[in-house]
C-alpha positions in Angstrom: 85.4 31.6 156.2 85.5 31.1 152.3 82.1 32.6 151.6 83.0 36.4 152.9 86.2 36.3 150.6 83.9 34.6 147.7 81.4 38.1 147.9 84.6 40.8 148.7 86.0 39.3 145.5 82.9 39.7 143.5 82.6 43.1 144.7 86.0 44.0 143.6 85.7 42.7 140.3 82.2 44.8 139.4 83.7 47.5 141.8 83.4 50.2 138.1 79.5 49.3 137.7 78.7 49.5 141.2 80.3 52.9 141.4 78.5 53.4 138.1 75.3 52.4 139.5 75.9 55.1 142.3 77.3 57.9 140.7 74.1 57.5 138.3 71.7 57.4 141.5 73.5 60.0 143.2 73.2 62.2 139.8 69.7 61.9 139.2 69.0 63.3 142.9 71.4 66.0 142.5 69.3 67.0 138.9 66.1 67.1 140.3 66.9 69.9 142.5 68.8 72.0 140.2 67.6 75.1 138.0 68.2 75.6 135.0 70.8 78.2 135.4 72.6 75.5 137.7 72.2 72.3 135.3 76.1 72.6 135.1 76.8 71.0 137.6 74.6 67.4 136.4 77.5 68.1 133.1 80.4 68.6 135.6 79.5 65.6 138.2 78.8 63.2 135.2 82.3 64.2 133.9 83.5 63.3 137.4 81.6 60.4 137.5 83.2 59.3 134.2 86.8 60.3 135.6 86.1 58.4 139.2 85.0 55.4 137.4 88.4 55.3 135.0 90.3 55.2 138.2 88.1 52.5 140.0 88.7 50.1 136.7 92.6 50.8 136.3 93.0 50.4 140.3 91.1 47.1 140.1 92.2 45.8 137.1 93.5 42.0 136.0 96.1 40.1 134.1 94.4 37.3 133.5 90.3 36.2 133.5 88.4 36.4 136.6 85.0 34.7 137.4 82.5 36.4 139.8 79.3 35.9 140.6 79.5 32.1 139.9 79.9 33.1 136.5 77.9 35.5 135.4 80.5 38.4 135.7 84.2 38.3 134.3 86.7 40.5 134.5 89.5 40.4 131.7 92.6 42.8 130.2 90.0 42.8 127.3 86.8 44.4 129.1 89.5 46.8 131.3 90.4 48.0 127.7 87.2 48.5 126.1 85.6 49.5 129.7 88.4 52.5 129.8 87.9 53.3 125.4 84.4 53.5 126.0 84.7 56.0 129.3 86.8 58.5 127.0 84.3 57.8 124.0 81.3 59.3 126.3 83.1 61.9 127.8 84.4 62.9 124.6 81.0 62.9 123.5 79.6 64.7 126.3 82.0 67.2 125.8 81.3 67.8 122.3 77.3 68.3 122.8 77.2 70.9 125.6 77.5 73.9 123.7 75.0 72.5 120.7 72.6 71.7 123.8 73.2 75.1 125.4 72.2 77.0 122.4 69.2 75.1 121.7 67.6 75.1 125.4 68.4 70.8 125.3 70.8 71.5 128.2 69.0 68.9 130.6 70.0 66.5 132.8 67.8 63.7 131.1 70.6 63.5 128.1 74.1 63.1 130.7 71.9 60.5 132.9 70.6 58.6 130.1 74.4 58.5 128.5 75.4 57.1 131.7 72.9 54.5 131.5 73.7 53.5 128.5 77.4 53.6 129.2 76.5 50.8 132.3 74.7 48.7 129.8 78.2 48.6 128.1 80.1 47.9 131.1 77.7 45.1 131.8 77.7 43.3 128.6 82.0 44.0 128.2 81.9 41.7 131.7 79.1 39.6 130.7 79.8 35.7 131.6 76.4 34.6 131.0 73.6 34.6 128.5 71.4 36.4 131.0 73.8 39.0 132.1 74.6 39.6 127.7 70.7 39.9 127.9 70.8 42.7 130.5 73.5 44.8 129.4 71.8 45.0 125.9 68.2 45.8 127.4 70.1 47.8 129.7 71.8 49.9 126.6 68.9 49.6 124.1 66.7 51.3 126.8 68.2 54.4 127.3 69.5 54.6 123.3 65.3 54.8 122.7 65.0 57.9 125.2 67.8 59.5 124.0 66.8 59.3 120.7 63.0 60.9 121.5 65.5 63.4 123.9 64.2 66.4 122.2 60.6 66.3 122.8 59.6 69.5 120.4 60.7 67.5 117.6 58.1 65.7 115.4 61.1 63.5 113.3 63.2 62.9 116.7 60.0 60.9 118.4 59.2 59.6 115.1 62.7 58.3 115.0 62.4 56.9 118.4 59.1 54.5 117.7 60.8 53.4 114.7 64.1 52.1 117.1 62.2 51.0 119.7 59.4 48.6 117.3 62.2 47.2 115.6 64.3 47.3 118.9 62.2 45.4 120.8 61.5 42.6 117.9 65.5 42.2 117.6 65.6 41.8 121.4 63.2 39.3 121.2 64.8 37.3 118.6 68.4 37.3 120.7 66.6 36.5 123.7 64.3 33.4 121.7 67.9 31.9 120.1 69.6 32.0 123.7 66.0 30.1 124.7 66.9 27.7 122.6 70.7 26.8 122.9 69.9 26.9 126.8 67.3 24.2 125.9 69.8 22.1 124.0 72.5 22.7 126.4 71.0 23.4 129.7 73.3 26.3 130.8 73.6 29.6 130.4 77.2 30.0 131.4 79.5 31.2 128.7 82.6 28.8 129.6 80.2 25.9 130.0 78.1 26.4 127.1 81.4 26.1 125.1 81.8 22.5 126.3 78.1 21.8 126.5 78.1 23.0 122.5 80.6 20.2 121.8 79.4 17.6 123.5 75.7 17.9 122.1 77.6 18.5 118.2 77.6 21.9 117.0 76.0 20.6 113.5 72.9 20.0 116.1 69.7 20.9 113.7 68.3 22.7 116.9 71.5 24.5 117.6 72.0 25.9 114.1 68.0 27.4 114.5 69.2 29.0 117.8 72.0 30.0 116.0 69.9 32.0 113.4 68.2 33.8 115.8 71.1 35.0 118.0 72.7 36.2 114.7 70.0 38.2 113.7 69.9 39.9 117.0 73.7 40.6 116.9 73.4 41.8 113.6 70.4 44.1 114.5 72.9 45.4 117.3 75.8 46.2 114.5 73.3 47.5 112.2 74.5 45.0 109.7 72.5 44.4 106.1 69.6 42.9 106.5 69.1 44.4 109.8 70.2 48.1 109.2 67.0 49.9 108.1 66.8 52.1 111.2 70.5 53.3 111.1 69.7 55.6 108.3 66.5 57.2 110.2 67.7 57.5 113.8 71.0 58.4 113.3 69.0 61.6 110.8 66.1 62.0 113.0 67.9 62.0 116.4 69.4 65.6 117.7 73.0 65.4 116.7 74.4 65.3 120.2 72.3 62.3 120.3 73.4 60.8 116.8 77.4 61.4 117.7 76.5 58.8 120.7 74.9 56.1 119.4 77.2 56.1 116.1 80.1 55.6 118.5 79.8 54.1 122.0 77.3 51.5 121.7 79.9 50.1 118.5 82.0 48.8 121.3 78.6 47.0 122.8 78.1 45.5 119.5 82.1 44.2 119.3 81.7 42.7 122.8 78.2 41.2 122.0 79.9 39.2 118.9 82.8 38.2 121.1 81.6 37.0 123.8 78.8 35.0 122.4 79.8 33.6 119.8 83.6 34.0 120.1 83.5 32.7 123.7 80.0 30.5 124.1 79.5 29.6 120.6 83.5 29.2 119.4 82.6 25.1 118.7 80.0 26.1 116.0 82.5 28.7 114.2 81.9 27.2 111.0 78.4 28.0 111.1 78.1 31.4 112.0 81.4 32.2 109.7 79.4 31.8 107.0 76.1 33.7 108.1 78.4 36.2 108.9 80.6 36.6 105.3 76.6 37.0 103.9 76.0 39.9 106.3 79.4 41.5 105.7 79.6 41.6 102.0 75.7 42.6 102.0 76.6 45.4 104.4 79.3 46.4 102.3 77.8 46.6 99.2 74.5 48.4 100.6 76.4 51.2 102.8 79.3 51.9 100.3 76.5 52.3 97.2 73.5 53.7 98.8 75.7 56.0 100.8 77.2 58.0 97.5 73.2 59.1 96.8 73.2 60.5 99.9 73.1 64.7 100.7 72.7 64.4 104.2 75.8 63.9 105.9 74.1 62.4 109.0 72.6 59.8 107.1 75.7 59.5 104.6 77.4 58.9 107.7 74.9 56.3 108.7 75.3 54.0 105.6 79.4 54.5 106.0 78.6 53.3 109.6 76.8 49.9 107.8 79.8 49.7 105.6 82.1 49.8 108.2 80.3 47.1 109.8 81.1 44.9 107.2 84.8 45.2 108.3 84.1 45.0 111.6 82.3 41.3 111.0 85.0 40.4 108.5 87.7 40.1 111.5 84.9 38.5 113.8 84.3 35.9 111.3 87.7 34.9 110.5 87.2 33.0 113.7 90.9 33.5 115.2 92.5 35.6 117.6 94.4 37.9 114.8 90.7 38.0 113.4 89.5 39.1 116.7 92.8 41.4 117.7 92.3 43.3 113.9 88.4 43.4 114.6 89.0 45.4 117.6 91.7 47.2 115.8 89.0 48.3 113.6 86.4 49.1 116.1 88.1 51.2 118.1 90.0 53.1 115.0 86.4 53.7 113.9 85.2 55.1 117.1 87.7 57.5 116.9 87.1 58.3 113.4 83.5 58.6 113.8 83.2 61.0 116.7 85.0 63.5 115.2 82.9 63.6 111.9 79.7 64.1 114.1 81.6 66.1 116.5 82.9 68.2 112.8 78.8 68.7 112.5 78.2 69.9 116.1 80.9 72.4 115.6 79.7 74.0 112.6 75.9 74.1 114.0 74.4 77.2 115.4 71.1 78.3 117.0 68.8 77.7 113.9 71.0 76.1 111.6 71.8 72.5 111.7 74.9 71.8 109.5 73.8 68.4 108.6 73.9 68.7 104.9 77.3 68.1 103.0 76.5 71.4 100.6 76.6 73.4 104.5 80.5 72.4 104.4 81.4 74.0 101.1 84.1 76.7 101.4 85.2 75.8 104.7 88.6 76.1 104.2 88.3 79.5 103.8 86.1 80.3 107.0 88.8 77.6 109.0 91.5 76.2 107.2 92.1 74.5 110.8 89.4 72.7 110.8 88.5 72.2 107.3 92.6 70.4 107.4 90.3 68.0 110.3 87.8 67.2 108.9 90.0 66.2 105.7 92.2 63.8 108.0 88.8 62.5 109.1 87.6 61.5 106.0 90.7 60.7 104.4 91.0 58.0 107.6 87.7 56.7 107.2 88.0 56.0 103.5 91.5 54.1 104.5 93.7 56.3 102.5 97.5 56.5 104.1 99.2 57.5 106.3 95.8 57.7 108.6 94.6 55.0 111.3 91.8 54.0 109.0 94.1 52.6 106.5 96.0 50.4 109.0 92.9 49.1 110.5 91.3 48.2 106.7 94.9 46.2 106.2 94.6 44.3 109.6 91.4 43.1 108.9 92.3 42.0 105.4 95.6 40.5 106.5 93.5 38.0 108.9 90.6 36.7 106.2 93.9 36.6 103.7 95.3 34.2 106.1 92.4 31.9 106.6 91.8 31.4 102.7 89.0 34.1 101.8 91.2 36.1 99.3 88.0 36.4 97.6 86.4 37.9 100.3 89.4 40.5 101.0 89.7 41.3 97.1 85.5 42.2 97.5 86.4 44.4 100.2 89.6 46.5 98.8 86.9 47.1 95.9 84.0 48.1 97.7 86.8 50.7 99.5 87.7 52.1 96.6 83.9 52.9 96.1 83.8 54.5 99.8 86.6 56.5 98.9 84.1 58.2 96.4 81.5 60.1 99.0 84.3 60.9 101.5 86.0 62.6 99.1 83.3 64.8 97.9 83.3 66.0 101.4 86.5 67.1 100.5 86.0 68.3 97.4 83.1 70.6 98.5 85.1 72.0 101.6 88.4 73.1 99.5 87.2 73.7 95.7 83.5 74.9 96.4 82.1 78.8 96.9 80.8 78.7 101.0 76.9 79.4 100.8 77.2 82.0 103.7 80.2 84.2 105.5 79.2 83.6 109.1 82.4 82.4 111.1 83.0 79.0 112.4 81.6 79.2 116.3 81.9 76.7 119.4 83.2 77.1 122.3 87.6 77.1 122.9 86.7 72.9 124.7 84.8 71.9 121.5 88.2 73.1 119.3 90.6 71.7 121.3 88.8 68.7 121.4 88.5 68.7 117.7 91.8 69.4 116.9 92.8 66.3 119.0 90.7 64.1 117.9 91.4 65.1 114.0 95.4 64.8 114.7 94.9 61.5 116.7 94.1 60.1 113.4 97.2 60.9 111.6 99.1 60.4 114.8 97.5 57.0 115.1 98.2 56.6 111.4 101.9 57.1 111.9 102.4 55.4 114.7 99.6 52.5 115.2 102.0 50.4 117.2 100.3 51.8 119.8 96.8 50.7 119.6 97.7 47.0 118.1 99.8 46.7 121.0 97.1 47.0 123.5 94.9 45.1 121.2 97.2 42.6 121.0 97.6 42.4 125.4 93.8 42.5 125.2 93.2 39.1 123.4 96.6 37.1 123.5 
């Protein structure tokens, strides 16, 4: 009698990735029999899909931690949250792309289908109770980031871009996969909540341990695009289509949260003192190297790219603070970001047109008077991203701050408010070029009336977010008690 109830419950807690897994099956079939004049519909059903899913996760969700799958699978208020953040983040991103892929003949199903794919790799690793189910969810994600980037096969840079992910991709997959090989050799499970105890009992200052250790850290930080690990943020996130950057610069930052959590968090939590200290090396590096390197930058893609290494940094310095106002700020943080950073490449799509990519930061000057509207924005955006008040960016700089304050690294936080105040130099020569320089040409602003709305949202949400932020550390807060 108890085995039937043992496989209904593990169907209800991965009910959202086996609806996932359908609608993606069911989408692919639908695609291959569509014209092009009829590829609408792939963008309307994977919309749907994205909607159906939402209500599959908030009808089955959990107050407390459930184990499926003898183990493997977990279902928390945590993954619910980032589960639901990262449904909006893809539609949202979805939504921004389909006029930019419409005008360039990119409008294909092989772009919605792979974001899909990516966005199960998410879900998996967010519910991941095991080493080997982390393993998939990232293979699962890194998989489909590699065809996404190569998504426009005309383009020489975006399959250059590709190999370059993928070579390194695989090698950082590898080295994640060799340092779980090795704490399962010293502890003999694979089990997050056991290798906890099993971590312990062998002695987390365990010569063997602190090896595997390494390796999973370099993997993770391959994931975050952390300093040392970074060097293909700059060239995928410029070489991609911009649809393609806007996803991977946002989405797959909630993977990379989740990855840190729950292995090391979670599975490694005994050897905290360890990894703290690999990790204050790759936040300050990152830091340093995004923040400086990024002010040389023209492009905005790839300016935006180094900001995205910097803002790494922050993102580690909660993790490493190793407690759970570390881990609520870190979150904080992460999903402030998102927000932030969808909007900036979404800012590009908008301003692109056939023939003209407005990836450079000299193809905003003058905006504000082609669109004060949006020029006002992207201002918020930038001004949130560099942490100034009263925007969302500044209260998710002081959370992060607040937590390494209280664990003793003032040093640390004092190295961070001044590599800010060096950020605060690149995004405000966005600014600078949008209100007090000549525009190069007098063509109007275009995108469709869903891409402005959207835009105008996502540009208020920051100051909204920034006024009230309540909001978001509440849920945070719920999320990681």
């Amino acid at each position: 009698m108890s085995e039937p109830v043992i496989a209904n419950l593990n169907l209800a807690a991965a009910s959202a990735e086996i609806f996932m897994v359908s609608a993606i099956c069911v989408i692919l079939l639908v695609d291959v029999f569509l014209s092009e004049r009829s590829r609408w519909v792939t963008y309307a059903l994977s919309l749907l899909a994205l909607v159906g899913v939402a209500c599959v996760t908030v009808s089955n969700g959990v107050d407390g931690r459930v184990s499926a799958f003898d183990g493997s699978f977990v279902a928390d208020p945590l993954g619910d949250l980032l589960k639901l953040f990262a449904y909006g983040t893809v539609a949202v991103a979805f939504m921004y792309s389909h006029d930019y892929l419409r005008r360039r003949g990119l409008f294909k199903g092989e772009y919605f289908i792979l974001g899909l794919t990516a966005l199960l790799g998410i879900m998996v690793m967010i519910s991941a109770g095991s080493l080997i189910t982390v393993y998939l969810g990232v293979e699962l994600l890194s998989l489909s980031l590699y065809a996404m980037v190569a998504f426009d096969r005309d383009s020489g840079v975006a399959a250059e871009s590709a190999m370059k992910y993928f070579v390194l991709g695989a090698i950082a997959s590898g080295t994640l996969l060799y340092g779980f090989s090795i704490v399962y050799g010293l502890t003999g499970t694979l089990q997050l909540d056991e290798l906890a105890v099993a971590v312990r009992e062998v002695g987390a200052d365990k010569l063997g341990l602190i090896f595997g250790l390494a390796f999973i850290i370099a993997g993770v930080a391959f994931k975050f695009g952390a300093v040392p690990f970074h060097m293909w943020v700059p060239d995928v996130y410029h070489g991609a289509p911009t649809p393609v950057t806007l996803f991977i610069g946002t989405a797959p930052k909630i993977a990379s949260y989740i990855l840190a959590i729950r292995v090391l968090a979670e599975g490694l939590d005994a050897m905290v003192a360890t990894w703290q200290s690999m990790l204050i090396a790759l936040a300050v590096l990152s830091m340093i190297i995004g923040n400086v390197v990024a002010i040389a930058q023209t492009n905005l893609k790839r300016m935006l790219a180094y900001s995205t290494i910097s803002h790494v940094g922050f993102i580690l310095l909660g993790i490493l603070a190793g407690t759970a106002e570390g881990y609520r700020a870190s979150l904080f943080y992460t999903l402030a970001y998102v927000i932030m950073a969808i909007g900036s490449f979404g800012m590009i799509l908008l301003l692109s047109r056939a023939g003209f990519e407005a990836d450079r930061i000299d193809d905003f000057r003058g905006l504000n008077r082609k669109s004060p509207w949006f020029a006002a924005m992207m201002m918020m955006l930038m001004f949130s991203t560099a942490g100034v008040p009263p925007f969302v960016g500044f209260w998710a700089k002081i959370a992060v701050l607040g937590a390494i304050v209280d664990v003793g690294l003032v040093w640390l936080a004092a190295v961070a408010v001044v590599l800010s105040v060096v950020a605060a130099f690149y995004y405000l020569r966005v600014v600078k070029v949008m209100y007090f320089d000549e525009p190069t040409d007098s063509v109007a602003v275009e995108g469709g009336g869903t891409v402005r709305a959207l835009l105008t949202l996502n540009g208020l949400a920051v100051l909204v977010l920034g006024i009230f932020p309540g909001a978001l550390i509440d849920l945070c807060a719920r999320a990681l008690p």
